[in-house]
N, C-alpha and C positions, 0 to 999 in steps of 0.2 A: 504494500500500500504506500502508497508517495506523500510526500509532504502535504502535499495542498488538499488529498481527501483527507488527512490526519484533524488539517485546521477545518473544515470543513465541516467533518462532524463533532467536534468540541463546540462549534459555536451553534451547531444543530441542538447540543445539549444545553446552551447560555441561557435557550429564551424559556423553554420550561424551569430552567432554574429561577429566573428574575420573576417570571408570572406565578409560579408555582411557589414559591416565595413568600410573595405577596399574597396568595389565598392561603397558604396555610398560615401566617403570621393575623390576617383576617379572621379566621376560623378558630384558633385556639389561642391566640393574643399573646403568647409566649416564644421567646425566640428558638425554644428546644426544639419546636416541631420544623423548625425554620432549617435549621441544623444536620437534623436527622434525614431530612429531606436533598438536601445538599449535599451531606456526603452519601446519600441513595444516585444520584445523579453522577457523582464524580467515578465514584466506583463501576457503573453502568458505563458511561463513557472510556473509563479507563481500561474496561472490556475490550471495546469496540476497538478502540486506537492501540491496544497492545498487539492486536492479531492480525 
C-alpha cells in the first residue's frame, strides 16, 4: 500500500472521529466516552494502514 492511500484512509478515519466526538461528548457529557471512542478509531485505523 503507498503512501498516499496510507494518508488517505487516516483522514477517512479524522471525520468520524471529530463528528463522532462531538455526539458522544453530547450524549454522555463526559470526556471518557470521548476517549474510549478515539482510541476505538485509532486502533481500527491502525489496522487498516499496518496491512
Amino acid at each position: 500500500m503507498d503512501v498516499s492511500r496510507k494518508l488517505g484512509i487516516l483522514v477517512f478515519f479524522g471525520v468520524p472521529a471529530i463528528i463522532g466526538g462531538g455526539i458522544m461528548y453530547a450524549l454522555f457529557g463526559s470526556y471518557i466516552p470521548v476517549f474510549i471512542w478515539e482510541v476505538l478509531l485509532v486502533f481500527i485505523a491502525g489496522i487498516y494502514v499496518s496491512r
